[in-house]
TIMAR-161271 format. One record per residue: x, y, z of N, C-alpha, C in turn; residue in one letter. Coordinates in pm, 1 decimal, always signed. Example, Ala and Ser with C-alpha at 12.3 -4.5 7.8 and 13.67 -1.06 7.14 Angstrom:
SITE       n.c1       n.c2       n.c3      ca.c1      ca.c2      ca.c3       c.c1       c.c2       c.c3   residuo
SITE    +1319.0     -569.0     +780.0    +1230.0     -450.0     +780.0    +1320.0     -330.0     +780.0         A
SITE    +1285.0     -225.0     +708.0    +1367.0     -106.0     +714.0    +1290.0       +3.0     +787.0         S
# end
This chain:
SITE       n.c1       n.c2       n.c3      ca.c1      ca.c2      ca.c3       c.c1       c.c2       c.c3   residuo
SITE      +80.5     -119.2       +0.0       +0.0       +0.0       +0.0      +85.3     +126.4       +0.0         X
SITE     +201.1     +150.4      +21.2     +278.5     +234.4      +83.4     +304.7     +326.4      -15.7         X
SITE     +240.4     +363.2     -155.1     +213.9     +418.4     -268.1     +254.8     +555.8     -239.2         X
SITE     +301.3     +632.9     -348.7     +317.3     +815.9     -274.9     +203.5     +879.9     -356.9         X
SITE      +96.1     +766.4     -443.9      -12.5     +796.3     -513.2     -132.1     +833.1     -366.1         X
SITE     -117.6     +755.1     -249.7     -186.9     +770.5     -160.9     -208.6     +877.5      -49.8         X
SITE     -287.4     +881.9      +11.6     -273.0     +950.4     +147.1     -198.5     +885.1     +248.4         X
SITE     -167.4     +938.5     +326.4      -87.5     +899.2     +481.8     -139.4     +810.2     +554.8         X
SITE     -285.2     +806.9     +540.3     -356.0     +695.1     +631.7     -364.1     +581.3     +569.8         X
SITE     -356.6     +528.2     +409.2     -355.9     +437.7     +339.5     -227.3     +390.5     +345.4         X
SITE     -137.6     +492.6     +313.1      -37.1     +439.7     +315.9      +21.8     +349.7     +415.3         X
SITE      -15.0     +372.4     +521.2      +24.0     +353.0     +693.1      -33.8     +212.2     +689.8         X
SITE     -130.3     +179.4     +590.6     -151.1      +31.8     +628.4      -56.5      -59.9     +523.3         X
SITE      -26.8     -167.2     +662.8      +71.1     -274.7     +626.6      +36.8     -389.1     +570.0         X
SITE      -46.4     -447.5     +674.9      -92.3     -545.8     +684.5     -245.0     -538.6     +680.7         X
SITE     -345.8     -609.8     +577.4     -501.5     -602.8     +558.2     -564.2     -660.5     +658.9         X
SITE     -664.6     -615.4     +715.6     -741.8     -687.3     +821.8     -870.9     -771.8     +728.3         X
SITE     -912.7     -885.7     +715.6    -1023.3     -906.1     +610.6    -1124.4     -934.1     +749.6         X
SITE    -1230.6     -966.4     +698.7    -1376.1     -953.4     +755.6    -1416.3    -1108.9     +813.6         X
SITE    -1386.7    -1148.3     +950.4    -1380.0    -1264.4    +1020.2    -1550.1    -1324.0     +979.4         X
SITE    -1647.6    -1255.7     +988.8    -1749.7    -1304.9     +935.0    -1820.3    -1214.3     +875.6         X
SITE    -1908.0    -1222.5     +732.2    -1973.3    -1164.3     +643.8    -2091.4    -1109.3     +687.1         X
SITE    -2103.7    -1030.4     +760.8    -2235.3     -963.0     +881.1    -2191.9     -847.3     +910.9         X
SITE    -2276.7     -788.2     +886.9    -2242.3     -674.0    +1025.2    -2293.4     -659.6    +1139.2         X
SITE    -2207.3     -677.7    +1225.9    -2275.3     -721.0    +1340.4    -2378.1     -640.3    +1395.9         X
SITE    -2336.7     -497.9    +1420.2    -2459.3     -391.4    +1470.1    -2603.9     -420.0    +1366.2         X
SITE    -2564.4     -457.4    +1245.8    -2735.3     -478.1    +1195.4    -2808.7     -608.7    +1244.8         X
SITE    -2699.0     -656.9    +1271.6    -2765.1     -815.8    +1331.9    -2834.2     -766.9    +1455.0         X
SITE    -2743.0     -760.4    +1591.3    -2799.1     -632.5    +1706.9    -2937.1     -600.1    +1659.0         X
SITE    -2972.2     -510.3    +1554.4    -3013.7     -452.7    +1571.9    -3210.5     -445.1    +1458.6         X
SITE    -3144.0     -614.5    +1387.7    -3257.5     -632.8    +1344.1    -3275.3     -584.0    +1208.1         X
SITE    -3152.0     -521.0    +1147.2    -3150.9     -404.2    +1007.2    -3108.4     -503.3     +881.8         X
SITE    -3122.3     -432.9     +764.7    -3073.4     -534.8     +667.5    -2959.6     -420.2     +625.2         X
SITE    -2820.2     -468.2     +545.1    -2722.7     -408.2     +534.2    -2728.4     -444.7     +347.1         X
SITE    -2664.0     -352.2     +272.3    -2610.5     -432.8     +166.0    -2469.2     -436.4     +131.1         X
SITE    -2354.2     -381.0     +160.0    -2253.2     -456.8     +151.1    -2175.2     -383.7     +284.6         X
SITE    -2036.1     -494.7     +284.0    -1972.6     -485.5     +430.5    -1859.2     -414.1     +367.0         X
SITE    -1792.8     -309.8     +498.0    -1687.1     -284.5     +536.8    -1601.1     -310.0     +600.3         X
SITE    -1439.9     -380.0     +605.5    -1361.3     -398.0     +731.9    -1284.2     -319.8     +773.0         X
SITE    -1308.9     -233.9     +895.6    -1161.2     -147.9     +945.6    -1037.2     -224.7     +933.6         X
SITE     -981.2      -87.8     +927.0     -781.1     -156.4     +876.8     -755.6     -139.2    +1048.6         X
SITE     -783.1       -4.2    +1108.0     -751.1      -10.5    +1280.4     -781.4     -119.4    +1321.1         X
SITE     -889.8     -175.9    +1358.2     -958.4     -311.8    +1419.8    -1011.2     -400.7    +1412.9         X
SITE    -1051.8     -419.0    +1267.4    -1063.8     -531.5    +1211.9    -1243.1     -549.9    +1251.5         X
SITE    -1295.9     -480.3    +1238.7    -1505.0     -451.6    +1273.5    -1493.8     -461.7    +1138.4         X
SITE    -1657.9     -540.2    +1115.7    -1678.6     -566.6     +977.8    -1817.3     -471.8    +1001.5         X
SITE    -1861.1     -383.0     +920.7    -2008.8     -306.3     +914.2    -2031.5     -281.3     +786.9         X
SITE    -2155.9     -245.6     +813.7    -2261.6     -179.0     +658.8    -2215.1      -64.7     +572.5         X
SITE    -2202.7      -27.1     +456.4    -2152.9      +80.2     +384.3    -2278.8     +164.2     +419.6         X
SITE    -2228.8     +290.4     +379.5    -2290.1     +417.2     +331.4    -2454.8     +355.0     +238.7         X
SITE    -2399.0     +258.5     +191.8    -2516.8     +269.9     +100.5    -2686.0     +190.1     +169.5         X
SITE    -2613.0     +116.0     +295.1    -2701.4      +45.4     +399.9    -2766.8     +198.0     +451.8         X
SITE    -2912.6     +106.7     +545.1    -2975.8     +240.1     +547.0    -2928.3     +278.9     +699.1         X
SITE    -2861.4     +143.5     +804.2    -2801.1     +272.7     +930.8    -2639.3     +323.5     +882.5         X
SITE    -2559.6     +275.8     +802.6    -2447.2     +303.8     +806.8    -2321.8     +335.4     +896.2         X
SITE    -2349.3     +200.8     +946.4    -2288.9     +171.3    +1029.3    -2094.7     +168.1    +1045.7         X
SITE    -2016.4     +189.9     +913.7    -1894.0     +167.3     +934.2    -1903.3     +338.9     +926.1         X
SITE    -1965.1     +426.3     +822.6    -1906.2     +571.9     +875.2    -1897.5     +647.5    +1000.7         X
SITE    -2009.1     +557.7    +1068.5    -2061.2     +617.5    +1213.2    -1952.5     +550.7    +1303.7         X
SITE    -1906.9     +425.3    +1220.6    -1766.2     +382.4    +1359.6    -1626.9     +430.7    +1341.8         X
SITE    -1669.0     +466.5    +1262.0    -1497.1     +554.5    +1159.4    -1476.7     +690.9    +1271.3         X
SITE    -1640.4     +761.9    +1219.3    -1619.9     +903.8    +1322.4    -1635.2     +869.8    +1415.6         X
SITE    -1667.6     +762.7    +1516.0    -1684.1     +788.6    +1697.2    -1527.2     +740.3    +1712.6         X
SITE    -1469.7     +692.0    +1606.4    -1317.5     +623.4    +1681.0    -1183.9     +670.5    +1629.5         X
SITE    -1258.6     +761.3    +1538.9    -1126.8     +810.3    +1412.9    -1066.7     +747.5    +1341.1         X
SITE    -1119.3     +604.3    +1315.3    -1032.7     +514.0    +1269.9    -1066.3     +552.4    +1146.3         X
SITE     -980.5     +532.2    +1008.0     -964.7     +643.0     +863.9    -1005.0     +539.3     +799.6         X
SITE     -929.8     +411.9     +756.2     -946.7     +304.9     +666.7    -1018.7     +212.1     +664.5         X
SITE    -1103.9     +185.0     +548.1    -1184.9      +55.7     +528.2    -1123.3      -10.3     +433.0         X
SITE    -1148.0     -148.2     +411.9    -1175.5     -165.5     +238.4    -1288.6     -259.4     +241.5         X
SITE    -1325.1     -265.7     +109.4    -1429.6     -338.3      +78.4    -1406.0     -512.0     +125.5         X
SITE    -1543.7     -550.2     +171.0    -1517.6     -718.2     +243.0    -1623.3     -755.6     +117.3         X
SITE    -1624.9     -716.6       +8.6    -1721.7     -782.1     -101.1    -1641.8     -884.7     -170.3         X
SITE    -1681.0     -971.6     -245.2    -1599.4    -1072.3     -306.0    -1608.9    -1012.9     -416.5         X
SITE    -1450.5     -986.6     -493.8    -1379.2     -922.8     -610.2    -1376.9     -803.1     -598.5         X
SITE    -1405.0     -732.7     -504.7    -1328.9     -622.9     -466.8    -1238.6     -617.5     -369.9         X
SITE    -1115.0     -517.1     -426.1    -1014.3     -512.4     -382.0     -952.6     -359.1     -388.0         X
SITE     -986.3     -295.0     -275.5     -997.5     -158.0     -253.9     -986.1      -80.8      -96.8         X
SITE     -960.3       +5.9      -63.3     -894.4      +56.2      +16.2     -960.7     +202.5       -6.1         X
SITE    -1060.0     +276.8     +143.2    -1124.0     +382.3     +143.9    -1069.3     +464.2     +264.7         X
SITE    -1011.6     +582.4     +231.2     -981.1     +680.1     +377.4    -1114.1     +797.6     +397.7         X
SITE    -1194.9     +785.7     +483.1    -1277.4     +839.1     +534.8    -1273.3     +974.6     +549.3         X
SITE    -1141.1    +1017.8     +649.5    -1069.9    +1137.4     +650.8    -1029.8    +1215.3     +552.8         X
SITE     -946.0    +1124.9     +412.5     -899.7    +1217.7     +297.3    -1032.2    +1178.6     +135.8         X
SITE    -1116.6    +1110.9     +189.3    -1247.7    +1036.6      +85.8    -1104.4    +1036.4      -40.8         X
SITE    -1054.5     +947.8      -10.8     -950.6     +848.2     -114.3    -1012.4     +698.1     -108.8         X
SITE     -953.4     +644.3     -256.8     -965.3     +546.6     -230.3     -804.7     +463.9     -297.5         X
SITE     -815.1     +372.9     -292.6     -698.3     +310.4     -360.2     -706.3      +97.3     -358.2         X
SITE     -681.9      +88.7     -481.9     -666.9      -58.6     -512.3     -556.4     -140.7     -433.2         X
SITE     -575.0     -225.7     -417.1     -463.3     -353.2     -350.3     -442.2     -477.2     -396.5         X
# end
């Protein structure tokens, strides 16, 4: 990732965290339907995109500051900074 095409927070990731199970858990909690998942690069939480109707990984991005997602969809392979709205391939 360590690209000088990137931002600082993309870059900074080393190592990919992938998505331990295909859920998001807060919609499970919470009874919601999601349509595709996000995994933090900080901690490895799998949640709902932007395009789900609670949106659940932007809302854990801003309560924790954590910057990086990438997509947990199968055949995507992508990398999102929240902070600089970059994205970048892997």
């Amino acid at each position: 990732m360590g690209s000088n095409n990137v931002c600082s927070h993309i870059g900074a990731v080393k190592e990919l965290k992938f998505a331990k199970e295909l859920v998001c858990e807060e919609c499970v909690k919470q009874n919601t339907e999601w349509v595709h998942l996000r995994t933090c690069q900080t901690c490895g939480k799998t949640l709902c995109c932007d395009s789900s109707p609670e949106q659940h990984m932007s809302k854990h991005c801003k309560a924790t500051s954590h910057p990086v997602v990438i997509s947990s969809e199968l055949g995507e392979r992508w990398l999102y900074c929240y902070v600089d709205d970059q994205m970048a391939e892997y």
